[in-house]
N, CA, C and O atoms as CSV, one atom per row, in Angstrom:
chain,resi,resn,atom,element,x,y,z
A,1,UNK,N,N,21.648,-1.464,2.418
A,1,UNK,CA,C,22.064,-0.086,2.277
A,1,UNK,C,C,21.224,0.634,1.218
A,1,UNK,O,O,20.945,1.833,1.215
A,2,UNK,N,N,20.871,-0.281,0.331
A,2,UNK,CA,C,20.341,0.662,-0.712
A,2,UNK,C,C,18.489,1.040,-0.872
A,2,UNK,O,O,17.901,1.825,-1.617
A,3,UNK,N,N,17.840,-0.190,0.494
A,3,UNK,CA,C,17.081,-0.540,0.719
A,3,UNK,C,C,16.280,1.125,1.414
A,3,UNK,O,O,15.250,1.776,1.237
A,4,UNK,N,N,17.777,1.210,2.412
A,4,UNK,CA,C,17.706,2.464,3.157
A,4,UNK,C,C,17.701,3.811,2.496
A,4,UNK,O,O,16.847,4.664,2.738
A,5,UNK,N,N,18.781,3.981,1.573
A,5,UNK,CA,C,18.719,5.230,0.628
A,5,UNK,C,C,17.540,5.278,-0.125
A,5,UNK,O,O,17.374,6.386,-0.636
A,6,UNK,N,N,16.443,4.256,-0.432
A,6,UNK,CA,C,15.867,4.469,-1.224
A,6,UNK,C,C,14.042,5.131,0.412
A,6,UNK,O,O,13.044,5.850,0.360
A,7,UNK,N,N,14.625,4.383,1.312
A,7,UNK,CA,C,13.702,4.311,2.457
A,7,UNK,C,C,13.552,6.164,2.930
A,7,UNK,O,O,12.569,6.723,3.418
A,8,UNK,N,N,14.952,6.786,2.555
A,8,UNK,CA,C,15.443,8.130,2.715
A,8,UNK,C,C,14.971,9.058,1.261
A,8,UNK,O,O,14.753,10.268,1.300
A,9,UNK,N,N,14.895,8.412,0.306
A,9,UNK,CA,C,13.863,9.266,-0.791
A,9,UNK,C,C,12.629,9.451,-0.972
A,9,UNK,O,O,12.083,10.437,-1.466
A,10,UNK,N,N,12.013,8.185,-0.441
A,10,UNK,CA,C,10.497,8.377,0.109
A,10,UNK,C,C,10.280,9.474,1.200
A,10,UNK,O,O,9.268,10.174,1.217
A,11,UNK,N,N,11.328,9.582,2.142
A,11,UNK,CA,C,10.615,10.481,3.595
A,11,UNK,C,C,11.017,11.740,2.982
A,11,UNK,O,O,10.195,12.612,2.697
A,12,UNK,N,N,12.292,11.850,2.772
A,12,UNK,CA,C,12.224,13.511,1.699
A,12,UNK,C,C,10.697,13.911,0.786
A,12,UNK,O,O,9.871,14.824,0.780
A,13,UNK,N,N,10.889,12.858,0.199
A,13,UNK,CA,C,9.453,13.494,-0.665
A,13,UNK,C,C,8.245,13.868,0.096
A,13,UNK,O,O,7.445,14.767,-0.160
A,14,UNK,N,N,8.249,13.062,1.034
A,14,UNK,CA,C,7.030,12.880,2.203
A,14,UNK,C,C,7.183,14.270,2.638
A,14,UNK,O,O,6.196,14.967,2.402
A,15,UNK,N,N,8.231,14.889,3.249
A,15,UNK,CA,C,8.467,16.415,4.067
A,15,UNK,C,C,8.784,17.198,3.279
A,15,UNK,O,O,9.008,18.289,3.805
A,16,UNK,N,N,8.998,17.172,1.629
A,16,UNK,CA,C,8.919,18.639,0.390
A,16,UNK,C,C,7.339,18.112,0.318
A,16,UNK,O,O,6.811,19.224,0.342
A,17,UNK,N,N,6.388,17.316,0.258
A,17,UNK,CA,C,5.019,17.439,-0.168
A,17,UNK,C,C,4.292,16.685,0.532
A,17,UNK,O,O,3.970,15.541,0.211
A,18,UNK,N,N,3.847,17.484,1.938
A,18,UNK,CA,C,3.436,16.918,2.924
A,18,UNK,C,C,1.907,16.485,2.801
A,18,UNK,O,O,1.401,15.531,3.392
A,19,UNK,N,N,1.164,17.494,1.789
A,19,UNK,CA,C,0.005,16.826,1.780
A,19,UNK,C,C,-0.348,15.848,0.469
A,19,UNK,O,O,0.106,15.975,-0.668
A,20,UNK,N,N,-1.228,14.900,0.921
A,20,UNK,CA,C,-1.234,13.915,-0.447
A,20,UNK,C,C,-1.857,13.762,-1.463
A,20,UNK,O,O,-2.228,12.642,-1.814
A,21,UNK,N,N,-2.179,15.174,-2.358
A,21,UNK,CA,C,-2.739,15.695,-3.430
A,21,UNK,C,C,-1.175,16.417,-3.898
A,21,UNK,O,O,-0.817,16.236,-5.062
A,22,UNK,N,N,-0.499,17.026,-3.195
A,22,UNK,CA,C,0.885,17.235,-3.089
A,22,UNK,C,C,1.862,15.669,-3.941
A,22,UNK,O,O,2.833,15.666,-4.696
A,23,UNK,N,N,1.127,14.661,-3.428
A,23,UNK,CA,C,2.145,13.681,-3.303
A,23,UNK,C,C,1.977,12.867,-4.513
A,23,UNK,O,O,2.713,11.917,-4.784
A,24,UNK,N,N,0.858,13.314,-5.332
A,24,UNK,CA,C,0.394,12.128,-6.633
A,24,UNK,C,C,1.760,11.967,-7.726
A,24,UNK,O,O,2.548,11.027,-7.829
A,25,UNK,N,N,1.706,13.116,-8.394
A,25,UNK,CA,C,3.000,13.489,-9.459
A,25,UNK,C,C,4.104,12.875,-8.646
A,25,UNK,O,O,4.391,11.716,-8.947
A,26,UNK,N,N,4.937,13.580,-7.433
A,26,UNK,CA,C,6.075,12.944,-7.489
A,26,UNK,C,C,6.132,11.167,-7.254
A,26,UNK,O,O,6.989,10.422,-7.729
A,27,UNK,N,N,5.320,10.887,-6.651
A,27,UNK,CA,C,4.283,9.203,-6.225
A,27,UNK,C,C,4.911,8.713,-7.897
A,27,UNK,O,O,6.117,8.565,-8.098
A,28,UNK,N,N,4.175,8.572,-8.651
A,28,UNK,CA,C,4.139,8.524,-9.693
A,28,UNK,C,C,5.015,8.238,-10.843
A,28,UNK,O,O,4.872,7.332,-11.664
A,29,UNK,N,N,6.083,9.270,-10.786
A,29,UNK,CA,C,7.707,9.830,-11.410
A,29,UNK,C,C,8.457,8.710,-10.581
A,29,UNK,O,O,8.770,7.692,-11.197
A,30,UNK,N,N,8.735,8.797,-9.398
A,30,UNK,CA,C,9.803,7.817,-8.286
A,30,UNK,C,C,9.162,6.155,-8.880
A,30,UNK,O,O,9.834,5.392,-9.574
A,31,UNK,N,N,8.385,6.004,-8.621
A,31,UNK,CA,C,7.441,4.286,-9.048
A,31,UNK,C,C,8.171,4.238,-10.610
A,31,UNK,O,O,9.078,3.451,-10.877
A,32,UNK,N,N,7.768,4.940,-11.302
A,32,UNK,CA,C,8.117,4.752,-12.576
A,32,UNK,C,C,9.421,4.761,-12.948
A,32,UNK,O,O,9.878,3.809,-13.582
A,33,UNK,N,N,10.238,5.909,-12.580
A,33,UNK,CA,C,11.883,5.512,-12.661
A,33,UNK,C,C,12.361,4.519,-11.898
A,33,UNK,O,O,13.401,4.106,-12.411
A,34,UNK,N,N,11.965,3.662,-10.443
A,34,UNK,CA,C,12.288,3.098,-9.817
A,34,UNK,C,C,12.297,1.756,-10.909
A,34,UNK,O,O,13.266,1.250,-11.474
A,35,UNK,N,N,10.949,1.412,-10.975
A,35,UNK,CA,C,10.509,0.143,-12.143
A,35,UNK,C,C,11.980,-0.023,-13.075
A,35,UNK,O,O,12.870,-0.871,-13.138
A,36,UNK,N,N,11.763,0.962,-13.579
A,36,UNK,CA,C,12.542,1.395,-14.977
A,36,UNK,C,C,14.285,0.761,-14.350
A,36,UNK,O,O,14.848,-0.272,-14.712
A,37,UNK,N,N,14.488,1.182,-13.940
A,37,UNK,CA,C,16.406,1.044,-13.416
A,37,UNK,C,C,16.115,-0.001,-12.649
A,37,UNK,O,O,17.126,-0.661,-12.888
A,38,UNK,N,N,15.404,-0.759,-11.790
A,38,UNK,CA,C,15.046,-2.287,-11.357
A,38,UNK,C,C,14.932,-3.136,-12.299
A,38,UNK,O,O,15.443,-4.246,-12.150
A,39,UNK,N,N,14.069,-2.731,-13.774
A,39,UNK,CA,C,13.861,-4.182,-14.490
A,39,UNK,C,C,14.960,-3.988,-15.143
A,39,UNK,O,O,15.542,-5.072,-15.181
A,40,UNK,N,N,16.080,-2.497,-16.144
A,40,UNK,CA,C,17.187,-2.601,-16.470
A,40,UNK,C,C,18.472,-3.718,-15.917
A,40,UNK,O,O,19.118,-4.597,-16.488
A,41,UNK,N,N,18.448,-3.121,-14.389
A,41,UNK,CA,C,19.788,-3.616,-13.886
A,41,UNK,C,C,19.144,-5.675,-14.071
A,41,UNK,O,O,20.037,-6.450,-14.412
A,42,UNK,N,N,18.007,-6.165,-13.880
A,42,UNK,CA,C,17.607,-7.486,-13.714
A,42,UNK,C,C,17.750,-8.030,-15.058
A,42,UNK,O,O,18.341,-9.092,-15.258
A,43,UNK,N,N,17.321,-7.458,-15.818
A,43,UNK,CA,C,17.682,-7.489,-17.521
A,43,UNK,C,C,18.690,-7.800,-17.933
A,43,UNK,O,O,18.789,-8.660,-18.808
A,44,UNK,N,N,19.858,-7.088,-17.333
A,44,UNK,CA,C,21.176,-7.335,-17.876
A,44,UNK,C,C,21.878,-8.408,-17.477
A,44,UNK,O,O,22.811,-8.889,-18.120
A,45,UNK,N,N,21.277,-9.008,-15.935
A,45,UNK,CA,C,21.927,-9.860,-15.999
A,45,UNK,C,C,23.584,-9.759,-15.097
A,45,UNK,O,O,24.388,-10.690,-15.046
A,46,UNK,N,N,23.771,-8.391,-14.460
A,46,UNK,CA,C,25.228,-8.559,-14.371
A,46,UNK,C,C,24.617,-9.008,-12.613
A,46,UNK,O,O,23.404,-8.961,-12.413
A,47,UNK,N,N,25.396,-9.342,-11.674
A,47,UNK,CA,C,25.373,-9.361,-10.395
A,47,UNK,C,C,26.709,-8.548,-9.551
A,47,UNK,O,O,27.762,-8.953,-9.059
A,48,UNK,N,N,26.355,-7.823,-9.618
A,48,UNK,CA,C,27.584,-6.976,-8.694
A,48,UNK,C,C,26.985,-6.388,-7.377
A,48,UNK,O,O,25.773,-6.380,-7.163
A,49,UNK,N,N,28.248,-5.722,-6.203
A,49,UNK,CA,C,27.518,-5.083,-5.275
A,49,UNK,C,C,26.394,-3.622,-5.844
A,49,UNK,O,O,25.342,-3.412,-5.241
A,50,UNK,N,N,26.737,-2.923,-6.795
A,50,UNK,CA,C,26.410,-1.602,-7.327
A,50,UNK,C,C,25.061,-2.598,-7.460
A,50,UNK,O,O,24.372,-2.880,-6.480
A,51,UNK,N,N,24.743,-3.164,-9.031
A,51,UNK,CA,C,23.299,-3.786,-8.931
A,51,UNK,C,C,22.868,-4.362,-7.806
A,51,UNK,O,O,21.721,-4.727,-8.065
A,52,UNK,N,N,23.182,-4.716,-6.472
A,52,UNK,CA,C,22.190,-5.171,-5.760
A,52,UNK,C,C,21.801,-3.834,-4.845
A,52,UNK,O,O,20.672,-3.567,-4.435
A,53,UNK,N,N,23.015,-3.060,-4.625
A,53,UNK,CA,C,22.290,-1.696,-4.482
A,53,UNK,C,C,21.357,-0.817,-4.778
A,53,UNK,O,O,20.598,-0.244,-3.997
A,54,UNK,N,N,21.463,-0.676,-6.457
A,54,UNK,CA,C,20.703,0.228,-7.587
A,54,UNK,C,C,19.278,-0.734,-7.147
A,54,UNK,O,O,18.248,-0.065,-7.062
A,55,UNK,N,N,19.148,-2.183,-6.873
A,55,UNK,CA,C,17.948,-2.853,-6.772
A,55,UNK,C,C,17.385,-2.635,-5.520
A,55,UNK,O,O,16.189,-2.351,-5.444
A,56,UNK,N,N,18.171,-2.742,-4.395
A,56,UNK,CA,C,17.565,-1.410,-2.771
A,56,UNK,C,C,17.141,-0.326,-2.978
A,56,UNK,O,O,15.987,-0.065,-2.636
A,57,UNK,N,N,17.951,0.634,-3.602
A,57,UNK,CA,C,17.173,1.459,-3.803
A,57,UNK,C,C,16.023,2.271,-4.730
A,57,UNK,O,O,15.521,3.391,-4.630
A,58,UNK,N,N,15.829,1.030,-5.792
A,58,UNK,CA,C,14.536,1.166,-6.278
A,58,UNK,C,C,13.572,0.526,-5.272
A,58,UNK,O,O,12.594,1.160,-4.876
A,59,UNK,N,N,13.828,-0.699,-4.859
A,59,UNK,CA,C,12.770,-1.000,-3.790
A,59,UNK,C,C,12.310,-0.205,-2.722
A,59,UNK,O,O,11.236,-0.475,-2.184
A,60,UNK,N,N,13.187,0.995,-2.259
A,60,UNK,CA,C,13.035,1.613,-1.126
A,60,UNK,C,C,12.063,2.511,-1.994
A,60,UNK,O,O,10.851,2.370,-1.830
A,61,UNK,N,N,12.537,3.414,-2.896
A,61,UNK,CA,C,11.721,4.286,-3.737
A,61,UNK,C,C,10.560,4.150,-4.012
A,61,UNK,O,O,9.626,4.951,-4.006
A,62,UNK,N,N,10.639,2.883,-4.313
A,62,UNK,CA,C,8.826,2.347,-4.848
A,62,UNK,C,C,8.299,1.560,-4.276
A,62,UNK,O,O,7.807,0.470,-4.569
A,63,UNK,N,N,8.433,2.349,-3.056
A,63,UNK,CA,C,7.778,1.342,-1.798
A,63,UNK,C,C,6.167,1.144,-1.603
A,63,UNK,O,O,5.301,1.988,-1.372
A,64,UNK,N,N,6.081,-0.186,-1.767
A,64,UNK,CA,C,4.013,-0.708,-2.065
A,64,UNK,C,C,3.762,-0.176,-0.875
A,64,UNK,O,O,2.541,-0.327,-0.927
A,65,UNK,N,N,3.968,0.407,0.324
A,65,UNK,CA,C,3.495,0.493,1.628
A,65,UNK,C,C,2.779,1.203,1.658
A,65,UNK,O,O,1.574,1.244,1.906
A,66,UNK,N,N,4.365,2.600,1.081
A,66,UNK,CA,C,3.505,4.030,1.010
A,66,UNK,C,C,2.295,4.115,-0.072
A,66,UNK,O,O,1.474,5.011,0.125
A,67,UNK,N,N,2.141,3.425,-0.988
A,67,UNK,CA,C,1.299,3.667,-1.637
A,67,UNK,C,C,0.135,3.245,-0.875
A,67,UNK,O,O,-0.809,4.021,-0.726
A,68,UNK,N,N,0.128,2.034,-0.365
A,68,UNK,CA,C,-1.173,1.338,0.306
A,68,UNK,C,C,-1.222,2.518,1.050
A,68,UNK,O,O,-2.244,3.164,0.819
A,69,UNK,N,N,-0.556,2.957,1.765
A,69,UNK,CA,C,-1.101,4.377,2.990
A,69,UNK,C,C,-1.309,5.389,2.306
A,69,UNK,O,O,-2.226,6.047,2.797
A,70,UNK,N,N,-0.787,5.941,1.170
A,70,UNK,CA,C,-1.377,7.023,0.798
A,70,UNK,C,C,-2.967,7.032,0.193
A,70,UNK,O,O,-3.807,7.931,0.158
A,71,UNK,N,N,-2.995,5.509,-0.305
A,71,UNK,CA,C,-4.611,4.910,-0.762
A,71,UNK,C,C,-5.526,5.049,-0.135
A,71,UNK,O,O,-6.554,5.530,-0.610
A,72,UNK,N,N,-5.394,4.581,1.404
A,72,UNK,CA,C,-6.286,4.523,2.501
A,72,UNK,C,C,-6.675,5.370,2.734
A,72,UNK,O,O,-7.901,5.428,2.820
A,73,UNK,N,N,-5.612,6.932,3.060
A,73,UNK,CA,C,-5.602,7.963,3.957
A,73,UNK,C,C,-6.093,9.008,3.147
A,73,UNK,O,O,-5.990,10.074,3.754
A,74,UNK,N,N,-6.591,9.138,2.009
A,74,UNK,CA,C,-6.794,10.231,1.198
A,74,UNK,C,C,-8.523,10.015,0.656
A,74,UNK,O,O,-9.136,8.989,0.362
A,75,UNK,N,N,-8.932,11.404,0.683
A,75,UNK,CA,C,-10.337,11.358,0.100
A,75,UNK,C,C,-10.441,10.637,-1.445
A,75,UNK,O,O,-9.731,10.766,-2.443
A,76,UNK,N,N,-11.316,10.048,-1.251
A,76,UNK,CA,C,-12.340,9.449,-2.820
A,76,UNK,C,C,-11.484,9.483,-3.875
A,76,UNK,O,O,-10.543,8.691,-3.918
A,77,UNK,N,N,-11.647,10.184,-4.626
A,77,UNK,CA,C,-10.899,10.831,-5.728
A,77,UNK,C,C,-9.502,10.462,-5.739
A,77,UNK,O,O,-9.136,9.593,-6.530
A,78,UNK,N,N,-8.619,11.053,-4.904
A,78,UNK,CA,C,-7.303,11.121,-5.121
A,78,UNK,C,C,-7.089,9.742,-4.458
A,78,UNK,O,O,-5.907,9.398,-4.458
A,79,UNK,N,N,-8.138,8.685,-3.770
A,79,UNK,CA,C,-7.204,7.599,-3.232
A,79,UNK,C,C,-7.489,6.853,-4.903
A,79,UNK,O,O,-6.557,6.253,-5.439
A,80,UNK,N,N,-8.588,6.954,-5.469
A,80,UNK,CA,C,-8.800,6.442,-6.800
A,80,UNK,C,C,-7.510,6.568,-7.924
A,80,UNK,O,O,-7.202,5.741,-8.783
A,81,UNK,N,N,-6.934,7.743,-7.656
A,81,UNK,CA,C,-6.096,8.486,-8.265
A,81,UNK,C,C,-4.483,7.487,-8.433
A,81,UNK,O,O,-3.680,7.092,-9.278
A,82,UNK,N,N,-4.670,7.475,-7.464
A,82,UNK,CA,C,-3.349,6.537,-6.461
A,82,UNK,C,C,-3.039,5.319,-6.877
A,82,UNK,O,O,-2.080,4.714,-7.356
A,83,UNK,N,N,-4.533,5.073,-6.432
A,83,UNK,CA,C,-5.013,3.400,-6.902
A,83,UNK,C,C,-4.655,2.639,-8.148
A,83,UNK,O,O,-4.035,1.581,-8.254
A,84,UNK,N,N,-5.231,3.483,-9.147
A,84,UNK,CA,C,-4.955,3.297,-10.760
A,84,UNK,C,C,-3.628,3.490,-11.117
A,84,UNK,O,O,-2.788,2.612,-11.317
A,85,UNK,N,N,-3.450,5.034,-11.205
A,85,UNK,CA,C,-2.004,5.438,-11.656
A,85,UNK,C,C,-0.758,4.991,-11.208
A,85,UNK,O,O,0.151,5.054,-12.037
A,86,UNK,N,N,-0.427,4.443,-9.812
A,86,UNK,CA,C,0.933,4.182,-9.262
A,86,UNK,C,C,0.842,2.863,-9.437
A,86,UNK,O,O,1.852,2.595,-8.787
A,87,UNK,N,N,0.265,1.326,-9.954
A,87,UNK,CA,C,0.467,0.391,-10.742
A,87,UNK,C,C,0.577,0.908,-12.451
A,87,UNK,O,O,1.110,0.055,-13.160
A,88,UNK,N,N,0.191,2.034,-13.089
A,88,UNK,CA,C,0.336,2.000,-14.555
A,88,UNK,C,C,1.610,2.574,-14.346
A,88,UNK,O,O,2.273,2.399,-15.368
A,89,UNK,N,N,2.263,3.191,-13.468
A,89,UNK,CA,C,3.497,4.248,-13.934
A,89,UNK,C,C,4.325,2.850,-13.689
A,89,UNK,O,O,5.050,2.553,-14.638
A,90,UNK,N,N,4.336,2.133,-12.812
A,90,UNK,CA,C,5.277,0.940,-12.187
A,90,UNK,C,C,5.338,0.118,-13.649
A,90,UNK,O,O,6.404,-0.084,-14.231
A,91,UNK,N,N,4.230,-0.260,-14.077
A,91,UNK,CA,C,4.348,-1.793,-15.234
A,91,UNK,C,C,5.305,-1.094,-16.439
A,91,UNK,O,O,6.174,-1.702,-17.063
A,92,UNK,N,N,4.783,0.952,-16.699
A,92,UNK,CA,C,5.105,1.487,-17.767
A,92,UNK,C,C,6.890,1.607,-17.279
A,92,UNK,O,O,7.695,1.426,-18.193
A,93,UNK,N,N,7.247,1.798,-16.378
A,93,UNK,CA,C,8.452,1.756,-16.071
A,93,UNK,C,C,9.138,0.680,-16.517
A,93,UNK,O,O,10.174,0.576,-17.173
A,94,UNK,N,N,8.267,-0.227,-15.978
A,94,UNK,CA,C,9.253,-1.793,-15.890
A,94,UNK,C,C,9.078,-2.828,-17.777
A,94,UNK,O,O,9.606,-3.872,-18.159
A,95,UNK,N,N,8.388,-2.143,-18.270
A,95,UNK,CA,C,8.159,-2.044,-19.980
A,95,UNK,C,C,9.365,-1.405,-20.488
A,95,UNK,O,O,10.168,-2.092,-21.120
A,96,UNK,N,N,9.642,0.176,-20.229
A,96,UNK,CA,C,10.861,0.860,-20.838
A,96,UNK,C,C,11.964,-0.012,-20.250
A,96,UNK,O,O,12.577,-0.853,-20.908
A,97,UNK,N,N,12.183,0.272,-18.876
A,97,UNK,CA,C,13.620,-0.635,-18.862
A,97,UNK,C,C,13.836,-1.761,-19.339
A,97,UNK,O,O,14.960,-1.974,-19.796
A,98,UNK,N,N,13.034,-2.596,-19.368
A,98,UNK,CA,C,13.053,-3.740,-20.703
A,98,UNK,C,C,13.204,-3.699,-22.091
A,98,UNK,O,O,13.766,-4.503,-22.834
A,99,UNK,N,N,12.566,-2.545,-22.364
A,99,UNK,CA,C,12.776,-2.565,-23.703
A,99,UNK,C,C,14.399,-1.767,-24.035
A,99,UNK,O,O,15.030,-2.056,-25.051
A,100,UNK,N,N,14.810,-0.955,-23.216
A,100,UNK,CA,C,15.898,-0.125,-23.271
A,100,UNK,C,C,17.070,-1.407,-22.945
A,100,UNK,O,O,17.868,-1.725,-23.826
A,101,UNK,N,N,17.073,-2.065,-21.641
A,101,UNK,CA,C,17.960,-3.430,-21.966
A,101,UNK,C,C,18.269,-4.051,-23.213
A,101,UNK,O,O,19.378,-4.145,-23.740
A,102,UNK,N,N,17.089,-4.493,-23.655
A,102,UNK,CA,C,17.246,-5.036,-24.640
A,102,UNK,C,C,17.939,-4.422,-25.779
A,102,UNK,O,O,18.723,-5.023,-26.513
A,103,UNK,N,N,17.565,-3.045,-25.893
A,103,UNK,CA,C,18.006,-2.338,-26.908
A,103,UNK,C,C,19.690,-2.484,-27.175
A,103,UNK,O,O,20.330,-2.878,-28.150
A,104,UNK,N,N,20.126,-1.926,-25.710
A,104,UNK,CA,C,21.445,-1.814,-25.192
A,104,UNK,C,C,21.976,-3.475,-25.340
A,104,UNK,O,O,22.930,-3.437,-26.116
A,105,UNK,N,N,21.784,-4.598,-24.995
A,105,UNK,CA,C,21.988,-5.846,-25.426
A,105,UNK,C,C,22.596,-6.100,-26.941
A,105,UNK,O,O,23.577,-6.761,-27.283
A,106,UNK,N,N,21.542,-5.241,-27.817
A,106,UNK,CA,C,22.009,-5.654,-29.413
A,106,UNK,C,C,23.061,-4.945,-29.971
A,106,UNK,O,O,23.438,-5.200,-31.115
């Protein structure tokens, strides 16, 4: 279910910013909050239905697919763009929610 809601925030974004110079920034923001509330909820440690949800739908959100297709399908530049930035926003995501777990832990 959450796999899907998150499968349903990608295609929204896809049809508010249809072209993919359009699509870098929000690309970017979704990967990075996704990371972020994925390595939190894994961090903590709890197992409930809500966390295996909140973990669908970061996976749906920060889906490697679309990125591989937006990589391919875009001129020079912006697939470069893609390339680099949507692994740094993902690791920088998955850094804060770790460190914010932890915080919240002590």
């Amino acid at each position: 279910m959450g796999g899907t809601a998150g499968a349903l925030v990608r295609y929204a974004m896809a049809t508010t910013w249809p072209k993919p110079q359009d699509m870098l920034i929000p690309t970017l923001i979704a990967v990075g909050v996704a990371f972020f509330f994925a390595a939190y909820v894994l961090a903590t440690g709890l197992r409930t239905s809500l966390h295996y949800l909140i973990l669908g739908l970061c996976g749906g959100v920060a889906s490697l697919s679309a990125w591989a297709v937006l990589t391919i399908s875009t001129p020079m530049r912006l697939s470069l763009a893609f390339l680099t930035l949507t692994p740094v926003a993902a690791v920088t995501g998955l850094l804060c929610g770790l460190v914010v777990a932890r915080a919240v832990a002590r």
